[in-house]
C-alpha positions in Angstrom: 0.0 0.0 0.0 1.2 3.3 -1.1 0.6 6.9 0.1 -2.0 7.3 -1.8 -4.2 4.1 -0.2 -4.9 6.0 2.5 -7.7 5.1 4.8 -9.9 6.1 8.3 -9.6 3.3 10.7 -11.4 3.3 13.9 -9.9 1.2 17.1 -11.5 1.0 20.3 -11.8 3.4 23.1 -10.5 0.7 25.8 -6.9 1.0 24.9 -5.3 3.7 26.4 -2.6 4.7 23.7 -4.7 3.7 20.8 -5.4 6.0 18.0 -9.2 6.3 17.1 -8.6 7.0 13.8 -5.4 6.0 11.9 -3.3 5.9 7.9 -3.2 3.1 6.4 0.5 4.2 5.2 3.4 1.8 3.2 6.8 1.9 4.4 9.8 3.3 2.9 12.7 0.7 2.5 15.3 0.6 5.2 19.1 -0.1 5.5 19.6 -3.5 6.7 19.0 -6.0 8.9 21.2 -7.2 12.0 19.9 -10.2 14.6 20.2 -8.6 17.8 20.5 -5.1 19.8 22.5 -5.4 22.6 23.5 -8.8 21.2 25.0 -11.7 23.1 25.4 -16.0 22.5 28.2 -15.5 20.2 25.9 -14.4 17.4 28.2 -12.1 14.7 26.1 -9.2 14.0 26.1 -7.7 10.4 28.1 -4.6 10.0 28.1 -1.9 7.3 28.1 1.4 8.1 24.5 3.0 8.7 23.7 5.4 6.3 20.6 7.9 7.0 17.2 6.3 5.7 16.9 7.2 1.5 13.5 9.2 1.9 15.1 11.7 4.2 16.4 14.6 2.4 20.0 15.6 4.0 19.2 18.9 5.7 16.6 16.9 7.2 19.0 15.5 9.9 19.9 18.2 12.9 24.0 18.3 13.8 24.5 15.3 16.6 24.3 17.6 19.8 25.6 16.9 22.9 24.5 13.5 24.6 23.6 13.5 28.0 23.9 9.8 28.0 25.6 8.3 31.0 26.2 11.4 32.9 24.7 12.5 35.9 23.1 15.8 35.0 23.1 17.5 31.5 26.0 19.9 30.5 25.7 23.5 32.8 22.7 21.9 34.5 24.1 21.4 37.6 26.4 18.7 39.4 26.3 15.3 40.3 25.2 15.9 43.3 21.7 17.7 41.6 19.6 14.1 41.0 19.5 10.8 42.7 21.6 7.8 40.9 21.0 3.7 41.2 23.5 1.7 41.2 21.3 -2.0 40.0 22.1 -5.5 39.5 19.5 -7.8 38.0 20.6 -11.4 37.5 17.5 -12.5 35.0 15.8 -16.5 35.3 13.6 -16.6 32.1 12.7 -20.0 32.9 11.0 -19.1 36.0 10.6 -15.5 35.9 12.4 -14.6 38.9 14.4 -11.6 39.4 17.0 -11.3 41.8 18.7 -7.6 41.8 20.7 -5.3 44.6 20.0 -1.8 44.7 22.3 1.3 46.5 19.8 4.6 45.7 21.5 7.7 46.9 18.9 10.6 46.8 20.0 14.3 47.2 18.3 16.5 49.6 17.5 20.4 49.1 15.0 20.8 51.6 13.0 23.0 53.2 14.1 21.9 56.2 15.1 18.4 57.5 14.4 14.9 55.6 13.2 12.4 58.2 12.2 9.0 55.8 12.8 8.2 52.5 10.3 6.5 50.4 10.8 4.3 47.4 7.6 2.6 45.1 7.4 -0.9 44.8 5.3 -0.5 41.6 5.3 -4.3 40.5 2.7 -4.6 43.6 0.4 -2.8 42.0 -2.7 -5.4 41.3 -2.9 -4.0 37.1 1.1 -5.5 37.4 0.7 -8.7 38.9 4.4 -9.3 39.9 5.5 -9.4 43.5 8.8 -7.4 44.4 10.3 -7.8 47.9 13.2 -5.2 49.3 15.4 -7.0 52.3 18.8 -6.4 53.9 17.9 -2.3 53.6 20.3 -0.4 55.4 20.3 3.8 54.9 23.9 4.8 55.7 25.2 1.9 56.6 22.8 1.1 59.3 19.6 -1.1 59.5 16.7 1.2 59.5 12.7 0.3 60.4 10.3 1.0 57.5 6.5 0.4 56.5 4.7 -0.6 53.5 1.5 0.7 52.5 -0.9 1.7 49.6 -1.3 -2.2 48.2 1.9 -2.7 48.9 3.9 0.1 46.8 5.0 2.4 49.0 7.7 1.5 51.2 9.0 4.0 53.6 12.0 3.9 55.4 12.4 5.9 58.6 15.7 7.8 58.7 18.1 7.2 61.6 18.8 10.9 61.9 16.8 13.9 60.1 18.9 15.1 57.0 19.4 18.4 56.6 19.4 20.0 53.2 22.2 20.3 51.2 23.4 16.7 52.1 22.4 13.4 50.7 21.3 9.9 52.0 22.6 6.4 50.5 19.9 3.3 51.1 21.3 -0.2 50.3 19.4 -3.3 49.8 18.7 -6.5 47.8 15.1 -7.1 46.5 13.3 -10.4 44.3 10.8 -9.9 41.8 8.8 -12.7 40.4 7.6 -11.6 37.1 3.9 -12.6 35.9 3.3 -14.1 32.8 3.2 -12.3 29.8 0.1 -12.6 27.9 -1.8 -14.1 30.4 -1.2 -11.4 34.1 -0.7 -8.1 34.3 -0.2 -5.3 32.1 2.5 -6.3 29.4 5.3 -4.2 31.1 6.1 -6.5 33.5 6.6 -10.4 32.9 8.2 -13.3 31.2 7.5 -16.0 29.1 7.8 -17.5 25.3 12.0 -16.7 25.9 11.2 -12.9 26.4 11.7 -11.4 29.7 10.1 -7.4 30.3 11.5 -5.4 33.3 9.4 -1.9 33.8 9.6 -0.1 36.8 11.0 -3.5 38.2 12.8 -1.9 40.8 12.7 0.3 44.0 12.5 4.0 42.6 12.0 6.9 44.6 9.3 8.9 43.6 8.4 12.8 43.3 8.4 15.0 46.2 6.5 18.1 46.2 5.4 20.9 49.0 2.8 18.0 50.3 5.4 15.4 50.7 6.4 12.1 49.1 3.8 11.1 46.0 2.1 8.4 46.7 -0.6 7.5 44.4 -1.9 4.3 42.5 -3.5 5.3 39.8 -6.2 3.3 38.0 -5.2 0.2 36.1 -6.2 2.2 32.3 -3.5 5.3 32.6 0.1 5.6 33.3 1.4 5.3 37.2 4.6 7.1 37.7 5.9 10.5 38.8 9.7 10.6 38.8 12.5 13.0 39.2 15.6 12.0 37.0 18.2 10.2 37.8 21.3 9.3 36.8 22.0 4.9 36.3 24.8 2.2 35.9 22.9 -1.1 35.6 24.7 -4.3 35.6 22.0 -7.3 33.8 22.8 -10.9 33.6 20.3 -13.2 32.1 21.2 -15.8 29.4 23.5 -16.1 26.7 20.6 -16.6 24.2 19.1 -13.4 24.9 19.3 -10.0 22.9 18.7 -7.3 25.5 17.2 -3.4 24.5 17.1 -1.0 27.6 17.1 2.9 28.3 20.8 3.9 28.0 23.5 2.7 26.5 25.2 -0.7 26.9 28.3 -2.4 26.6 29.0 -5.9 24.8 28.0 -8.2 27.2 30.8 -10.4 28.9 30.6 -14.0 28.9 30.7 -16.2 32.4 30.3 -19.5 33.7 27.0 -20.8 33.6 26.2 -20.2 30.3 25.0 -16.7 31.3 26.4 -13.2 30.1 26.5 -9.7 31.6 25.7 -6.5 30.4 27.0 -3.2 32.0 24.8 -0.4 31.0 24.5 3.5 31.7 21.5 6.1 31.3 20.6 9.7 32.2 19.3 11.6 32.9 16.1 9.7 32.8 13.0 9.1 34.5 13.0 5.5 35.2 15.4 2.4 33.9 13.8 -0.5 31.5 14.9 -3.6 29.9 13.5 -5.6 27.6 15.1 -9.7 26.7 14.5 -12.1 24.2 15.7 -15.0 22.6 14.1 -14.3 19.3 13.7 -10.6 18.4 14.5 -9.9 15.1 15.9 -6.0 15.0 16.7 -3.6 12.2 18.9 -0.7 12.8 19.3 2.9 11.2 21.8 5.9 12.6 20.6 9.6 12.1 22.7 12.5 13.3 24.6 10.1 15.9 22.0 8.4 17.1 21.6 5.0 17.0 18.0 3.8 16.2 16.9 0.2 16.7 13.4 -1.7 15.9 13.1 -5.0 17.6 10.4 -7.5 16.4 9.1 -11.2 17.0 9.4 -13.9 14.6 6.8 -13.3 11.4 6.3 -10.2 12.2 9.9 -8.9 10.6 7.4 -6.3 8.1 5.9 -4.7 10.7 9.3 -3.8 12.8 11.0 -2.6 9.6 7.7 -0.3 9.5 7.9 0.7 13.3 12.3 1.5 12.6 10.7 4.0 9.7 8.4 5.6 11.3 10.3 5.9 14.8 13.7 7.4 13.0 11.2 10.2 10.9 9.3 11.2 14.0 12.9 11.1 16.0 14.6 13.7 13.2 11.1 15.8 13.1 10.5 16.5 16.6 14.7 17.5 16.7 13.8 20.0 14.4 10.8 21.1 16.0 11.0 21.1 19.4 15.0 20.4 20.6 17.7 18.0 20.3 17.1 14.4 21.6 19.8 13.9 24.2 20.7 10.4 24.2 23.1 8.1 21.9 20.1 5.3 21.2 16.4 5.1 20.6 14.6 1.4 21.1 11.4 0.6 19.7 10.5 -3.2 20.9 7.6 -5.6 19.9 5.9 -6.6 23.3 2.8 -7.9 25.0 1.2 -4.6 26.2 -2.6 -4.6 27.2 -2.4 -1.1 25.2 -1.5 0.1 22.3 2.1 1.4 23.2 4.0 2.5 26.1 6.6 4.9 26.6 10.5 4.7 28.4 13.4 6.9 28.4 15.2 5.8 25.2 12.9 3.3 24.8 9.0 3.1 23.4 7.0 -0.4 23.5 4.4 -1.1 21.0 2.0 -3.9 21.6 2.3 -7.1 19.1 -1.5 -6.4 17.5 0.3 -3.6 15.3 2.5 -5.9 13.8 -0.1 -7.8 13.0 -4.2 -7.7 12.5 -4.0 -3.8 13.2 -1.2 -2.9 11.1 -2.9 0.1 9.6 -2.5 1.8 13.1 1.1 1.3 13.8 2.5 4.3 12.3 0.9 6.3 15.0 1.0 4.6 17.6 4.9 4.7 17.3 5.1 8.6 16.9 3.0 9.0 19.8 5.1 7.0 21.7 8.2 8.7 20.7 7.0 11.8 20.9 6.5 11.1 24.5 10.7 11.4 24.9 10.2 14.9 24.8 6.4 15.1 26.5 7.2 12.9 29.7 10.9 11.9 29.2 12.4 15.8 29.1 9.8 18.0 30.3 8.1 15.5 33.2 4.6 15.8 35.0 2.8 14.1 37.3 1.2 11.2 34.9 -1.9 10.4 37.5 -2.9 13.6 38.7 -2.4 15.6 35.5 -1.8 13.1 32.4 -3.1 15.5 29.9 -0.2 17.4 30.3 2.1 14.8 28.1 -0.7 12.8 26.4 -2.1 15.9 24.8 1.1 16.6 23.8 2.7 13.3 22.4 -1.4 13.0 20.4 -1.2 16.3 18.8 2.8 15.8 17.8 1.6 12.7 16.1 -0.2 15.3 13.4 2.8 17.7 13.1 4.2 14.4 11.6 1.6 13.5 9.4 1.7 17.0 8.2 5.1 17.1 7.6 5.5 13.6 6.0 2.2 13.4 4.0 0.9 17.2 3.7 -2.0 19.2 5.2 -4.9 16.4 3.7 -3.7 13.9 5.2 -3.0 15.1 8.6 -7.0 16.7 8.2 -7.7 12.8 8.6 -6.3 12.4 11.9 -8.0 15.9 13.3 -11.0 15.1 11.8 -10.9 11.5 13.3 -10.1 13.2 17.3 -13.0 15.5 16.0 -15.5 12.6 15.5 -14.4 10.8 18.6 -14.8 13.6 21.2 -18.3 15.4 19.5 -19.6 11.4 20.0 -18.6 12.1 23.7 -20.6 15.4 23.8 -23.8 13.9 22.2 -23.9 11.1 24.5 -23.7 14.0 27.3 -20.6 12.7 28.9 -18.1 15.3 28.2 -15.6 16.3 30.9 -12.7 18.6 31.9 -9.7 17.2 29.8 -7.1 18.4 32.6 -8.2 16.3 35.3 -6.0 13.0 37.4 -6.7 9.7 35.6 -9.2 8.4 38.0 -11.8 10.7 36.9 -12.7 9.1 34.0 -13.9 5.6 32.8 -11.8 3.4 30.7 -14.1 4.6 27.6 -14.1 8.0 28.5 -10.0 8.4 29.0 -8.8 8.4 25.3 -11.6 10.4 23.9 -11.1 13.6 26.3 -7.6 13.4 27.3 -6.0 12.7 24.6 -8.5 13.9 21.9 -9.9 16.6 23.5 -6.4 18.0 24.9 -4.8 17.9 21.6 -8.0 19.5 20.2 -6.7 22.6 22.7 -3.5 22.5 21.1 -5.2 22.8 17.3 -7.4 25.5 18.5 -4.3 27.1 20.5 -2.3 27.2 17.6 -4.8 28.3 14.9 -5.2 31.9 17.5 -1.5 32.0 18.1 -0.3 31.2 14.4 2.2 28.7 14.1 5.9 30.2 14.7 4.4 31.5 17.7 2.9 28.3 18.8 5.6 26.4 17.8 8.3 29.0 20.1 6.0 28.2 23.2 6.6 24.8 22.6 10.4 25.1 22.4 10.1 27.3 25.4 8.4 25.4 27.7 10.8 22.3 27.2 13.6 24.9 27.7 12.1 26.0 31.2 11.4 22.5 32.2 13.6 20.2 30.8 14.4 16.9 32.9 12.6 18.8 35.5 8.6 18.3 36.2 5.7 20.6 34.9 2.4 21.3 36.0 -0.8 22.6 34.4 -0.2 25.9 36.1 3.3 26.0 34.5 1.8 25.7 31.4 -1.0 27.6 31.8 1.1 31.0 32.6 3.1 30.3 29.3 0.0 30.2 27.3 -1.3 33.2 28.5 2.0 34.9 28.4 2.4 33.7 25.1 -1.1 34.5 23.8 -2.6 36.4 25.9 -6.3 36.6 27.2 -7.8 34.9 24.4 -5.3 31.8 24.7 -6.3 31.7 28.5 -10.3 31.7 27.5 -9.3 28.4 25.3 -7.3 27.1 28.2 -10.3 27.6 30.2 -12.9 25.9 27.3 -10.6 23.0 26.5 -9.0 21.6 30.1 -11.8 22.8 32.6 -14.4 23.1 30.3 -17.2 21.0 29.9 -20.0 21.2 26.9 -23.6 19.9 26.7 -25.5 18.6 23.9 
């Protein structure tokens, strides 16, 4: 199928990160074909020299900027001592789908005033997870410490032997087990092992936000996203099988061979929000390099079409949104083939796409994956609290996906995809459930989630642009990652830039679109 076979698809409203209305869109060829990312079991990997894809004209491509990759904080943004780091071991059983790991976390305080506990999410215990992760041996210091456990089991808090005053940081030890569920059949897709493949999301102890009210604490509903985290700097050591091909956030050296059969992987990242790995014994993965970045597509047996597609689409969207809205600041970009119970899902350096769009529903891969990646700048850069305010990145990453289109297919084609978040919120309003789009995810239904936060929020953004014209728009944009990059936004952060940007008018739309609500 060509460019010119487009088509209006319409998926269903359960899936979180699905696209109501979707292109039916051929690929352009790609470069070549290697078996495995970070590649281990002896397996030679093909190597000529990557080349930028064909259907990319050269001043397409930004200069490589400077890679934050493996460093603590980014260039004149502060010190070491400005973000937590982890320090992680993992030793992977994909037989069994036990996890054993050690974990030293050493979180910088600022204050105001003294730290008394430190508290780190367990977010595997989550019920929509379905693993079980257990912390032991903690020590903060160098010194056993008491702690609690609460909210379903993922928040554990560890009491402090002496209050910490700001400008000094505290180190926790400890070693933790995680049995994984089983993919497919428990949980959420971002957790679990099985069929040779092994999925590690938030499958460790991570401390969370902390805001003027304290430690966040939230679980939010099973059908949005669960995290708030500060960034943090990461050296993760991973030892699983020397069968398996491992993709991760970060960057990764060869993996060393040791006794057992087994091989280990030494791996850095950050800044970034959270730390995830994805192993398998069978991916099949295609790799392109744009402007020093290394861009990999990982995909299961059959299904080898579909990941050349997904390495297409993710390396387009990856140059655009460069050129649009800042440098991307790490060496390597993963997209992997996975068992999601949604459409796709989003990591620093990393964006999962469930298995259904290499397959049956095809026709909506293309933007599912430049959602997904659009979420390294909306979420992975410029953070927000995903359960309390998820418009705030979702809008974003949805109304990215049609700067793409229109840049890649023209102004007709992207109509489709408004017209499509058109259809699926008015549907809302003439059933007389329409809602505020800004509000946490537990407000709204399963049904009701996609249509107004994603749909209607990126419906703000159309009608925010059309009254601020587009270089304007497009400055606030650049602007607002520039004021809060690898920090966290809110919706009052962005609120004052749209009405400093655009004035009274701008605030009256802000006021229609995220705490509005019509009638039929």
């Amino acid at each position: 199928m060509g460019l010119r076979g487009l088509s209006l698809i319409i998926h269903e409203f359960r899936e979180v990160h699905n696209r109501l209305f979707g292109l039916v869109i051929g690929f352009f060829p790609l470069l070549f074909l290697v078996v495995g990312g970070c590649r281990g079991g002896g397996v030679p990997e093909a190597t000529p020299s990557p080349t930028p894809l064909h259907s990319f004209p050269p001043s397409f491509f930004l200069p490589t900027p400077t890679r934050a990759e493996g460093l603590s904080v980014a260039a004149g943004e502060g010190g070491a001592e400005a973000i937590p780091s982890y320090e992680l071991g993992w030793e992977v059983n994909p037989t069994s789908g036990l996890v054993t790991g050690q974990a030293t976390i050493r979180y910088p305080w600022a204050g105001p005033g003294p730290l008394s506990d430190l508290v780190l999410r367990l977010f595997p215990n989550a019920p929509a997870w379905g693993g079980d992760l257990t912390v032991t041996q903690v020590q903060v210091n160098g010194h056993p410490v008491s702690s609690t456990l609460a909210v379903e089991g993922t928040v554990l808090r560890l009491f402090l032997p002496t209050p910490l005053p700001p400008g000094r940081s505290v180190t926790a030890t400890m070693a933790f087990s995680l049995q994984l569920p089983s993919l497919g059949v428990e949980g959420n897709g971002q957790l679990g092992y099985g069929a040779g493949r092994v999925a590690l999301a938030e499958a460790y102890p991570i401390v969370p936000c902390r805001g003027g009210a304290g430690w966040w604490e939230v679980l939010g509903p099973a059908h949005g996203d669960v995290t708030c985290n500060p960034v943090a700097s990461y050296r993760v050591q991973i030892t699983a099988p020397m069968t398996m091909t491992l993709l991760t956030s970060g960057r990764c050296d060869p993996p060393v061979p040791l006794d057992g059969g087994v091989q280990r992987w030494s791996c850095t990242a950050g800044p970034v929000r959270d730390f995830a790995a994805f192993l398998g014994a069978d991916y099949r993965v295609v790799t392109t390099s744009l402007g020093g970045i290394t861009v990999r597509s990982a995909s299961l047996p059959g299904d080898e079409a579909g990941g050349r597609e997904a390495l297409d689409y993710a390396a387009y969207a990856l140059a655009l949104f460069q050129r649009r809205f800042g440098p991307y600041p790490y060496t390597e970009l993963d997209v992997v083939e996975g068992s999601l119970d949604r459409a796709g899902m989003e990591y620093p350096g990393l964006v999962l796409i469930q298995t259904a769009y290499y397959g049956e529903k095809r026709e909506g891969l293309e933007p599912v994956v430049v959602h997904e990646v659009a979420h390294q700048w909306w979420y992975g850069l410029v953070g927000n609290d995903q359960v309390n305010a998820p418009w705030l990145d979702e809008a974003l990453a949805e109304f990215s996906t049609l700067l793409y289109y229109e840049d890649r297919y023209g102004e007709a084609e992207a109509s489709l995809i408004e017209e499509g978040w058109r259809q699926s919120y008015e549907a809302v309003v003439a059933a007389g459930k329409d809602g505020p789009a800004g509000l946490p995810v537990d407000a709204y239904s399963p049904e009701l989630y996609g249509p107004l936060v994603y749909r209607k929020g990126a419906l703000f953004l159309v009608a925010l642009r059309e009254a601020m014209g587009d270089d304007a728009f497009e400055a606030m944009l650049r602007q607002y990652l520039a004021q809060h990059r690898y920090g966290l936004a809110t919706p009052e952060d962005f609120r004052t830039l749209v009405e400093g940007r655009g004035g009274a008018a701008a605030g009256a739309l802000y006021e229609a679109w995220i705490l509005g609500t019509r009638h039929p």
